[in-house]
mmCIF file of the C-alpha atoms, coordinates in Angstrom:
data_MODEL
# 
_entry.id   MODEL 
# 
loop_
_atom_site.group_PDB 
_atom_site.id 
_atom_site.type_symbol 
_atom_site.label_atom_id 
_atom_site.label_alt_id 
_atom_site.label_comp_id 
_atom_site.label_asym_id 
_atom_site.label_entity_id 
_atom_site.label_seq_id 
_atom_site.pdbx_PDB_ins_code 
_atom_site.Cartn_x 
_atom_site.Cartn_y 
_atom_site.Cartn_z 
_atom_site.occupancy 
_atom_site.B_iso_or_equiv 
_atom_site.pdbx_formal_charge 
_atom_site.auth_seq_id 
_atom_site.auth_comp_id 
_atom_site.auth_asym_id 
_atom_site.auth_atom_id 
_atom_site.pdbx_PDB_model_num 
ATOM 1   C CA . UNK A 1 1   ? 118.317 100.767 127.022 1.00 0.00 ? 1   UNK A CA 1 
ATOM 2   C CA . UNK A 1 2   ? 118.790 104.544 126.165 1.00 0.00 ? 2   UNK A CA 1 
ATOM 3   C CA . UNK A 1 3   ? 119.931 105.153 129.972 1.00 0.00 ? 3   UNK A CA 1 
ATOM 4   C CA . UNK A 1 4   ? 122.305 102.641 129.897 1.00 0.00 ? 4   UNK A CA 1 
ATOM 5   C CA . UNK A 1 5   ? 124.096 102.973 126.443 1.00 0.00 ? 5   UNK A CA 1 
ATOM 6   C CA . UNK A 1 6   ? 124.223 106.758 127.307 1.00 0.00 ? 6   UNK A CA 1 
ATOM 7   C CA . UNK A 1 7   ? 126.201 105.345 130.368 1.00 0.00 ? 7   UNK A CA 1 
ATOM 8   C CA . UNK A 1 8   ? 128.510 103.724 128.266 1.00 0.00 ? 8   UNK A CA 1 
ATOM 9   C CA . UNK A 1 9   ? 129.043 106.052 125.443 1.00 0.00 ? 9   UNK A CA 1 
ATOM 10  C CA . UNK A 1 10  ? 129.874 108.768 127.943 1.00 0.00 ? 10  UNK A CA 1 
ATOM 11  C CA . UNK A 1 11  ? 133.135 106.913 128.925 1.00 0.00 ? 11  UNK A CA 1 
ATOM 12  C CA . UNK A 1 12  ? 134.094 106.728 125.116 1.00 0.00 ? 12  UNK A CA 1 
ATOM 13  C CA . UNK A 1 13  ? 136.135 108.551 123.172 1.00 0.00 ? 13  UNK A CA 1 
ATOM 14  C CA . UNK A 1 14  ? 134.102 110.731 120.018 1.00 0.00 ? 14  UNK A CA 1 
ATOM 15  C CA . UNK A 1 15  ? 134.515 107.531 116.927 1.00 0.00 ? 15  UNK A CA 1 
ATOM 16  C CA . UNK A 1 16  ? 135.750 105.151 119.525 1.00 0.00 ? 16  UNK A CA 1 
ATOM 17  C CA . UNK A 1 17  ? 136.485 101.754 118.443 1.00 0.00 ? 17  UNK A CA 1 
ATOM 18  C CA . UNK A 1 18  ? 133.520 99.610  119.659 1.00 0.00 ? 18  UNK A CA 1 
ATOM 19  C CA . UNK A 1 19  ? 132.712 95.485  119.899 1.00 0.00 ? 19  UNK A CA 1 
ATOM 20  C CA . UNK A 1 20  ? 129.229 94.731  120.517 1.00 0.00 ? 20  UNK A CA 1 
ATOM 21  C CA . UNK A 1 21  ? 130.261 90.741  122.132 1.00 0.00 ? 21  UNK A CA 1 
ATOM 22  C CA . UNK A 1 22  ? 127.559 88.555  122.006 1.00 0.00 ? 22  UNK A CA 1 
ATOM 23  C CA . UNK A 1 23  ? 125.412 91.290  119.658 1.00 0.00 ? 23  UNK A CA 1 
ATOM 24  C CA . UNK A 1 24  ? 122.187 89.226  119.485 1.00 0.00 ? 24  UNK A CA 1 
ATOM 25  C CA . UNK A 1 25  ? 120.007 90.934  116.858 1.00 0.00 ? 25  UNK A CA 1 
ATOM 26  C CA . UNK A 1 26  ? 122.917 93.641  116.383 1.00 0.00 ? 26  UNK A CA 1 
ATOM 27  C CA . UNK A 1 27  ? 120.244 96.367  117.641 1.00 0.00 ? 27  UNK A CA 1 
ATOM 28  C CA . UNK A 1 28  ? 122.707 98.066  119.962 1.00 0.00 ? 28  UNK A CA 1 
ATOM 29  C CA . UNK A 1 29  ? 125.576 97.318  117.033 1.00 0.00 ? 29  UNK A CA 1 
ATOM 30  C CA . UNK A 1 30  ? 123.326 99.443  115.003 1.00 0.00 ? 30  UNK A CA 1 
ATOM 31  C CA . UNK A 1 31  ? 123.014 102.431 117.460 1.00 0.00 ? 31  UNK A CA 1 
ATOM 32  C CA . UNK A 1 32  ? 126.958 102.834 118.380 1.00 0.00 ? 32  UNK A CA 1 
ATOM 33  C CA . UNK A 1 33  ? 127.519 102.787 114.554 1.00 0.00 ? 33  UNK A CA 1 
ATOM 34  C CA . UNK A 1 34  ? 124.239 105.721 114.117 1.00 0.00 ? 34  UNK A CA 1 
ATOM 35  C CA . UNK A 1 35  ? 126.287 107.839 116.852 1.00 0.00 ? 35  UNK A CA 1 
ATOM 36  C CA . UNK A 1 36  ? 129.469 107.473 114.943 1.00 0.00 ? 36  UNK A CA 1 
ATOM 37  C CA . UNK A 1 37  ? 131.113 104.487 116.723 1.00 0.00 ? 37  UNK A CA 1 
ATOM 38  C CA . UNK A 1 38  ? 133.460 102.149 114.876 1.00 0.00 ? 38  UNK A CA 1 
ATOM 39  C CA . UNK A 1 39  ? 131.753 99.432  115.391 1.00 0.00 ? 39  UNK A CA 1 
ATOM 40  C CA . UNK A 1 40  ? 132.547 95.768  115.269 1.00 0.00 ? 40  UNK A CA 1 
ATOM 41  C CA . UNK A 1 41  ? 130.458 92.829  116.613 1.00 0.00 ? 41  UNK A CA 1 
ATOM 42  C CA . UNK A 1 42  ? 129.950 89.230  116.996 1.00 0.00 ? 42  UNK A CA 1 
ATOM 43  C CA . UNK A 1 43  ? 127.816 86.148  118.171 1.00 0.00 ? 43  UNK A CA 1 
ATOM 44  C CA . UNK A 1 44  ? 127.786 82.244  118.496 1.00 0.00 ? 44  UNK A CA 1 
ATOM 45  C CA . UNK A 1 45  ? 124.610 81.789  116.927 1.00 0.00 ? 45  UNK A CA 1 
ATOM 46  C CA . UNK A 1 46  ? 125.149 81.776  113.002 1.00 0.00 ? 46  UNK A CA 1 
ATOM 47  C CA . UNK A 1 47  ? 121.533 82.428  112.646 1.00 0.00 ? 47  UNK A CA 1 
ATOM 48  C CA . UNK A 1 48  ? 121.667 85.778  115.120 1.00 0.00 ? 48  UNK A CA 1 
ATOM 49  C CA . UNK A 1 49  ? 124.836 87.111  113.549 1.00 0.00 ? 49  UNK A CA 1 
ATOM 50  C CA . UNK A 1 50  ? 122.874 86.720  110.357 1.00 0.00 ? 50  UNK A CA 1 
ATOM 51  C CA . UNK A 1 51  ? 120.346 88.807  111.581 1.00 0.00 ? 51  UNK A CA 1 
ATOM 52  C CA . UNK A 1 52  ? 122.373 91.284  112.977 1.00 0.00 ? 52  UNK A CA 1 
ATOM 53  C CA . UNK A 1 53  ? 124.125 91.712  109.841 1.00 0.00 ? 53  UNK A CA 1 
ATOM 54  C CA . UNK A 1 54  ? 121.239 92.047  108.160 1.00 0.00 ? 54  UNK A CA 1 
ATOM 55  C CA . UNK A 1 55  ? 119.422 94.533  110.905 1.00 0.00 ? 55  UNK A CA 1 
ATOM 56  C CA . UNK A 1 56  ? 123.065 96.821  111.339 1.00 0.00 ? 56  UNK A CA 1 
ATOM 57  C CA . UNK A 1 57  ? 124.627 96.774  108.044 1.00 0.00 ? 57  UNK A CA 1 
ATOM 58  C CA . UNK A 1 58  ? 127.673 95.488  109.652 1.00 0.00 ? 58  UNK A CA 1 
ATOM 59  C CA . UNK A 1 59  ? 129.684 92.097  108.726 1.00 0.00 ? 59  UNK A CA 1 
ATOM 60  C CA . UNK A 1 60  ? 129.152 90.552  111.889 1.00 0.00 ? 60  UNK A CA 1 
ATOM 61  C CA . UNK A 1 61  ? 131.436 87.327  112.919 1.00 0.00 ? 61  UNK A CA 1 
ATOM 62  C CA . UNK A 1 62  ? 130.455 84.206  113.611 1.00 0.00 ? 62  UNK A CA 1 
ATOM 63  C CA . UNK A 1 63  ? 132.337 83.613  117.352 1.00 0.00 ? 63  UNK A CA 1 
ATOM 64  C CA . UNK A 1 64  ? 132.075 82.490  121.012 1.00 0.00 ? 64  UNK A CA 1 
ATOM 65  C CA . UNK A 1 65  ? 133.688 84.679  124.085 1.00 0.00 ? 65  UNK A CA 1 
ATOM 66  C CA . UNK A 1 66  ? 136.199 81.794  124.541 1.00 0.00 ? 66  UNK A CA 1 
ATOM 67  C CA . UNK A 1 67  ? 137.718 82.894  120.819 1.00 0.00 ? 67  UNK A CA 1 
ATOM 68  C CA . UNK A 1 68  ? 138.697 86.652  121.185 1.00 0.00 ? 68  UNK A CA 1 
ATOM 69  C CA . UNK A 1 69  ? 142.007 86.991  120.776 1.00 0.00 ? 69  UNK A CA 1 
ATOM 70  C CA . UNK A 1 70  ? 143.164 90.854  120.355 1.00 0.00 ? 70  UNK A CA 1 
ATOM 71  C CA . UNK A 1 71  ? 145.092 93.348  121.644 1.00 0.00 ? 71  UNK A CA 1 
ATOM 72  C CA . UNK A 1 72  ? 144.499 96.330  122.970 1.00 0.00 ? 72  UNK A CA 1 
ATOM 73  C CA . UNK A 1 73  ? 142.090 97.012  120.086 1.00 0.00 ? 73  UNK A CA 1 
ATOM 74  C CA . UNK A 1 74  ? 138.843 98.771  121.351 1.00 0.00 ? 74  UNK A CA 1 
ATOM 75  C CA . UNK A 1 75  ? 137.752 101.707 123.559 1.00 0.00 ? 75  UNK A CA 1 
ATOM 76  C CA . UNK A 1 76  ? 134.382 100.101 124.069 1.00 0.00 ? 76  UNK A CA 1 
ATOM 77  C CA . UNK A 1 77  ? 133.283 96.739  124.441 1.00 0.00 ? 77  UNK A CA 1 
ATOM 78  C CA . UNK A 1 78  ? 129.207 95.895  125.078 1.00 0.00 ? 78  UNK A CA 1 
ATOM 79  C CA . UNK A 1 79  ? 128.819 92.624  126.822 1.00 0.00 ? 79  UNK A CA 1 
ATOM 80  C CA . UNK A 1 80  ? 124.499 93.025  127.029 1.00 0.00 ? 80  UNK A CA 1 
ATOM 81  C CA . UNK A 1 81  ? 122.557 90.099  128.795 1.00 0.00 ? 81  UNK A CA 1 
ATOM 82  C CA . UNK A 1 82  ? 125.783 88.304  126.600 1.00 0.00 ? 82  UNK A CA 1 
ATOM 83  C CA . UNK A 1 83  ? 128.431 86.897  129.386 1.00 0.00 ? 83  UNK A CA 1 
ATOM 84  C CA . UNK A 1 84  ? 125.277 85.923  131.351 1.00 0.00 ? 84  UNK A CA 1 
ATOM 85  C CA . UNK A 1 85  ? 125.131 82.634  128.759 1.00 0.00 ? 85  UNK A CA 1 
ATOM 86  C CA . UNK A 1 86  ? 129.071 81.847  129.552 1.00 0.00 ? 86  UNK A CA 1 
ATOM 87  C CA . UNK A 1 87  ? 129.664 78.945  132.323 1.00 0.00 ? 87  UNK A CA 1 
ATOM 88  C CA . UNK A 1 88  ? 131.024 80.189  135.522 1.00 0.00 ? 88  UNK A CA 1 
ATOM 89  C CA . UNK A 1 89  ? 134.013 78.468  135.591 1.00 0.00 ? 89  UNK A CA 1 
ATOM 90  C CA . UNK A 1 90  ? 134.928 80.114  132.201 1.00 0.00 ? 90  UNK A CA 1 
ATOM 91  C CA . UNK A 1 91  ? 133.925 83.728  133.616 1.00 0.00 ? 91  UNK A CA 1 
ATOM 92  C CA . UNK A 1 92  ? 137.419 84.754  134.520 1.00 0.00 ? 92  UNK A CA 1 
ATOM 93  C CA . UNK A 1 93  ? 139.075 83.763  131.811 1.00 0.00 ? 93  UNK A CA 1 
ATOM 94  C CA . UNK A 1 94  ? 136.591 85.101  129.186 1.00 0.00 ? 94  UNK A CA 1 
ATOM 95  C CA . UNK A 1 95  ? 137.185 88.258  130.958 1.00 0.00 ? 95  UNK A CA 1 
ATOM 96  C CA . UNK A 1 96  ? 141.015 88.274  130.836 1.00 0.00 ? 96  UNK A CA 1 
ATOM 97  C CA . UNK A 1 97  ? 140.162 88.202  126.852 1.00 0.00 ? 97  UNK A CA 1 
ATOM 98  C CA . UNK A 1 98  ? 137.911 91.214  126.952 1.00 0.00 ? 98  UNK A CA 1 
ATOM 99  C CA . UNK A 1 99  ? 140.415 92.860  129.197 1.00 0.00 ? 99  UNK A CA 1 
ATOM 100 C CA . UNK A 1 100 ? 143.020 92.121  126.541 1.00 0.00 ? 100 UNK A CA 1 
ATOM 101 C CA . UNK A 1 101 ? 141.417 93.476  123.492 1.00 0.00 ? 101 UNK A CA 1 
ATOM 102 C CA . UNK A 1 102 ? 140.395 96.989  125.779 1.00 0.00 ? 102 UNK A CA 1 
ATOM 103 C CA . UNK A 1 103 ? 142.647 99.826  125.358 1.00 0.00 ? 103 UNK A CA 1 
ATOM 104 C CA . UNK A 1 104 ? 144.114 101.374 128.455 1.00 0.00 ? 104 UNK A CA 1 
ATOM 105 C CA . UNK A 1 105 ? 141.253 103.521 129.740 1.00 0.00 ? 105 UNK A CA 1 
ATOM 106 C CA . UNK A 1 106 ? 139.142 101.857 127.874 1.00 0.00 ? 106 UNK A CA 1 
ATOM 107 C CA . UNK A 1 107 ? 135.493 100.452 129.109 1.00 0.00 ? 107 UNK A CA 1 
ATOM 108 C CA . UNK A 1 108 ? 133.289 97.289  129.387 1.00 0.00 ? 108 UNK A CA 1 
ATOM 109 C CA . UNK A 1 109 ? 130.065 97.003  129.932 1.00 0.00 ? 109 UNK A CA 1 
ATOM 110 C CA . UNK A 1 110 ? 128.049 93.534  131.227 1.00 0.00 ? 110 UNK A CA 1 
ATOM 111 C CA . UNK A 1 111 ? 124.600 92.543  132.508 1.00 0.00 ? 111 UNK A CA 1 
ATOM 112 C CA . UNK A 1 112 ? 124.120 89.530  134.127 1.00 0.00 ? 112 UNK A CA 1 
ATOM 113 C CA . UNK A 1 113 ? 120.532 88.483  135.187 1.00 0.00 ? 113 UNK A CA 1 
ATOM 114 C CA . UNK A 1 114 ? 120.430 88.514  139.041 1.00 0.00 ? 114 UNK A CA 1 
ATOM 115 C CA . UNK A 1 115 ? 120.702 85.281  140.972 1.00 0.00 ? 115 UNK A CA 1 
ATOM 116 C CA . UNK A 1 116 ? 123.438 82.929  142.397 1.00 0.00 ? 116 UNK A CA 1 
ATOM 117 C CA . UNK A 1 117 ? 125.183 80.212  140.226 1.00 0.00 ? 117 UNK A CA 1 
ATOM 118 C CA . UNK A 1 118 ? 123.800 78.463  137.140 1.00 0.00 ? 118 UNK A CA 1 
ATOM 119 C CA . UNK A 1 119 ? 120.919 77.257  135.919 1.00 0.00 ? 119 UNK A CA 1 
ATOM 120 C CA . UNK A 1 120 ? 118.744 76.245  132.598 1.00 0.00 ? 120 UNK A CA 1 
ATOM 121 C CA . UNK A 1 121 ? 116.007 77.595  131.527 1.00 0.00 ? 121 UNK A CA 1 
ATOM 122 C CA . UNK A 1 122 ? 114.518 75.991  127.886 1.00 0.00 ? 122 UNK A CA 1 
ATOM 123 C CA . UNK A 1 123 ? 117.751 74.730  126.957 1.00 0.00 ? 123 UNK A CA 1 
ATOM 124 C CA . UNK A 1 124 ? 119.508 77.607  127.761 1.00 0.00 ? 124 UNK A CA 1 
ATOM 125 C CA . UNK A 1 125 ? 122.546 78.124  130.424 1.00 0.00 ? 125 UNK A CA 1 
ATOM 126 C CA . UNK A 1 126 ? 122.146 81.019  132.203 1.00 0.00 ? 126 UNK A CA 1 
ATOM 127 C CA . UNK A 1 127 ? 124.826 82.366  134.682 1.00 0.00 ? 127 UNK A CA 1 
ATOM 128 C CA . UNK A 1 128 ? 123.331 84.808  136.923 1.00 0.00 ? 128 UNK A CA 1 
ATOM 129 C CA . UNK A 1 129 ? 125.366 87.152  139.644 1.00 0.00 ? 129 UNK A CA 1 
ATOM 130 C CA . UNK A 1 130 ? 124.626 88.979  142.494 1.00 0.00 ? 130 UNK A CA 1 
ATOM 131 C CA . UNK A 1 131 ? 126.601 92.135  143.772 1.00 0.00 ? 131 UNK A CA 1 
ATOM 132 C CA . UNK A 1 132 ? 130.139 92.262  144.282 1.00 0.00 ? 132 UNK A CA 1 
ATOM 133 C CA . UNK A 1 133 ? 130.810 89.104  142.299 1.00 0.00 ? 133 UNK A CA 1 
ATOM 134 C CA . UNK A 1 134 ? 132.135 90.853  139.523 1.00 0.00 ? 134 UNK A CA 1 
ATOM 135 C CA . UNK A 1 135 ? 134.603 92.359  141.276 1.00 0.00 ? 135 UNK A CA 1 
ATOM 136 C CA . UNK A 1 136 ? 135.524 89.649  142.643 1.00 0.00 ? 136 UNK A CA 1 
ATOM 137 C CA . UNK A 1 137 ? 136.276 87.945  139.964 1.00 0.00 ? 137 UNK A CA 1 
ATOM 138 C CA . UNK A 1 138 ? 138.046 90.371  138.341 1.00 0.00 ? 138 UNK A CA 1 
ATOM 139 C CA . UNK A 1 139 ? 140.219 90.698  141.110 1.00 0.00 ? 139 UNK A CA 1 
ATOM 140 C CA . UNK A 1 140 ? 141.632 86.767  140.551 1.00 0.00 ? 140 UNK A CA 1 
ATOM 141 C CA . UNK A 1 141 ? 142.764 87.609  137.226 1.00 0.00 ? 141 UNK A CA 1 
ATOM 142 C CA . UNK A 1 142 ? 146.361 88.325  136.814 1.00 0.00 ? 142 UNK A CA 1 
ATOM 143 C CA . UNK A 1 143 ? 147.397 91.606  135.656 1.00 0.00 ? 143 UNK A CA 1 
ATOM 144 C CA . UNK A 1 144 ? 144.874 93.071  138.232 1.00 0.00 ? 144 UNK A CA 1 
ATOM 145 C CA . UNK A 1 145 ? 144.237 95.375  135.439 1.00 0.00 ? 145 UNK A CA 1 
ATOM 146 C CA . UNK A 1 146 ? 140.195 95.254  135.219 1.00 0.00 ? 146 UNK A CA 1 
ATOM 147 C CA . UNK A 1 147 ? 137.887 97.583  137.942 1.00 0.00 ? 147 UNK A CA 1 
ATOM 148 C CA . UNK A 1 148 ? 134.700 97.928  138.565 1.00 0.00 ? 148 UNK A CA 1 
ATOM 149 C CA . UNK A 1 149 ? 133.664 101.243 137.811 1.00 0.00 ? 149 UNK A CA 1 
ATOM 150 C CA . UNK A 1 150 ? 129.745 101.409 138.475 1.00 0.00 ? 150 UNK A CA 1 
ATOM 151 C CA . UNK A 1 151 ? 127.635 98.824  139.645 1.00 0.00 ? 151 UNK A CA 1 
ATOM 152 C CA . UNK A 1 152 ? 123.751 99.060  139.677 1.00 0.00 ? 152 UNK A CA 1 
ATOM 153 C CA . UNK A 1 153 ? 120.672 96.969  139.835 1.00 0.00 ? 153 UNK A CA 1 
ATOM 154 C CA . UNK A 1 154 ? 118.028 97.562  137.091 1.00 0.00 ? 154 UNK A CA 1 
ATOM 155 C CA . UNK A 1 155 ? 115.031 95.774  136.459 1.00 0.00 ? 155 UNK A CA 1 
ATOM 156 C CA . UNK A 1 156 ? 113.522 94.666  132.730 1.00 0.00 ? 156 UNK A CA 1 
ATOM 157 C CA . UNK A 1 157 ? 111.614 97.087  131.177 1.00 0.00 ? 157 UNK A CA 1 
ATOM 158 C CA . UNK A 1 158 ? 109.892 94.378  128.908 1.00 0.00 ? 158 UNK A CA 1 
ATOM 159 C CA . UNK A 1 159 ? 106.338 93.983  130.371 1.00 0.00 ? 159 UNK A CA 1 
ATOM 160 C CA . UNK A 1 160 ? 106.461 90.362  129.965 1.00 0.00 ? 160 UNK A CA 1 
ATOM 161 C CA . UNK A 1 161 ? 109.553 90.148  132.325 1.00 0.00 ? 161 UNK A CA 1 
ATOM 162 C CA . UNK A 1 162 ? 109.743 91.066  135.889 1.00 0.00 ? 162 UNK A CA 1 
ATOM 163 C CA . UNK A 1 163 ? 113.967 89.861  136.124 1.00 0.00 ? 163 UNK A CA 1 
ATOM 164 C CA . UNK A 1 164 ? 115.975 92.084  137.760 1.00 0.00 ? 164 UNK A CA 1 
ATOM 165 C CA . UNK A 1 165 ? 119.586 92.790  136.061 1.00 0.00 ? 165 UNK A CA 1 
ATOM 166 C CA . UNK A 1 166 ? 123.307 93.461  137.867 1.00 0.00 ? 166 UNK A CA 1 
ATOM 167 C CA . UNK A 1 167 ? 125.046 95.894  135.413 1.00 0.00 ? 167 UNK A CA 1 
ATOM 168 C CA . UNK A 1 168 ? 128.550 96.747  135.622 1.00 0.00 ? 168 UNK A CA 1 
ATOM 169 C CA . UNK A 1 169 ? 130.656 99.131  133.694 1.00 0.00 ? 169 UNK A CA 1 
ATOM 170 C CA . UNK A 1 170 ? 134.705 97.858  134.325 1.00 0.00 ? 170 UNK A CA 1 
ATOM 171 C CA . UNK A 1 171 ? 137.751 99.773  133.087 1.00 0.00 ? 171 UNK A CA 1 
ATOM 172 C CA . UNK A 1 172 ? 140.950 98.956  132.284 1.00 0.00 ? 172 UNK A CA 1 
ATOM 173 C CA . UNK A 1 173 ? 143.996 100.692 133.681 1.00 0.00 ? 173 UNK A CA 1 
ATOM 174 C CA . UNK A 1 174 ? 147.263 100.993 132.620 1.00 0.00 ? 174 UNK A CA 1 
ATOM 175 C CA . UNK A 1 175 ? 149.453 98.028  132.767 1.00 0.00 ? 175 UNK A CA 1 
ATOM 176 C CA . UNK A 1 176 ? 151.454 98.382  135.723 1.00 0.00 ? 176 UNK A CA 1 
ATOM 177 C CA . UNK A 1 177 ? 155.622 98.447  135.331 1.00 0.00 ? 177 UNK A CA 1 
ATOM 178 C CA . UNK A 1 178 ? 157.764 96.487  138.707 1.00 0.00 ? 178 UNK A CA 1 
ATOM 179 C CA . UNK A 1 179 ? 160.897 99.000  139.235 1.00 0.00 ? 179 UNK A CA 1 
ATOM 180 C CA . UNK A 1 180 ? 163.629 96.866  138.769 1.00 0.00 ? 180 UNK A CA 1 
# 
């Protein structure tokens, strides 16, 4: 994941403001805070944000995507192999929220496993995407103020695993201002 979160941090400012959405075991939580990140971060599974608490030495909240409800708040916001367990039809507006709580200029980055529509897989809902469809559905969301940056196929480095990943890193520009 070095590769990646080197991507990421790159675009951030030096003691950015960071949320770690969807943090699982709060191992990446742990490494933006180690580089000097101010780092927030959250899950849906009590259990995980336990963990991660535990794991990061952060307070880590107890939350679903569908809750976020801030304002321009962070520079950085980690969405890893998170939004990929968010239905479909609540994709766009789950990203509106991320969009919201991003600063202008700000960054987000997402993996979704690669694949068209949804699907379960041991009790677990799994939206996967293929190229292009984050983009698309960023462009339905009004404001029009989310862009995909990068896009890039990866595949899992776990030897167990032979998924391959669509990663995305989106910014945010500046809100835009009709002359009147």
């Amino acid at each position: 994941m070095a590769e990646i979160l080197d991507r990421f941090t790159a675009l951030l400012p030096v003691h950015g403001a960071v949320l770690d959405a969807g943090c699982g075991s709060g191992r990446d939580a742990k490494a933006f805070a180690e580089q000097g990140f101010q780092v927030e971060a959250f899950d849906a599974s009590p259990e995980l944000a336990e963990l991660a608490s535990q794991h990061s030495g952060l307070a880590v909240k107890v939350m679903r995507f569908q809750e976020l409800d801030v304002s321009a708040r962070y520079d950085g916001i980690w969405c890893c192999a998170s939004l990929l367990h968010v239905p479909r039809a609540e994709l766009p507006e789950v990203f509106r929220r991320l969009g919201k709580a991003l600063k202008a200029g700000g960054v987000l980055y997402a993996s979704f496993k690669y694949g068209q529509g949804e699907r379960e897989d041991n009790g677990r809902v799994f939206t996967d995407m293929r190229e292009g469809e984050i983009a698309g559905m960023l462009r339905e969301i009004e404001g029009d103020e989310l862009r995909v940056m990068q896009e890039w196929m990866s595949e899992d480095r776990r030897r167990e695993r032979n998924d391959r990943w669509v990663n995305v890193l989106v910014g945010k520009t500046e809100s835009r201002v009709s002359d009147i």
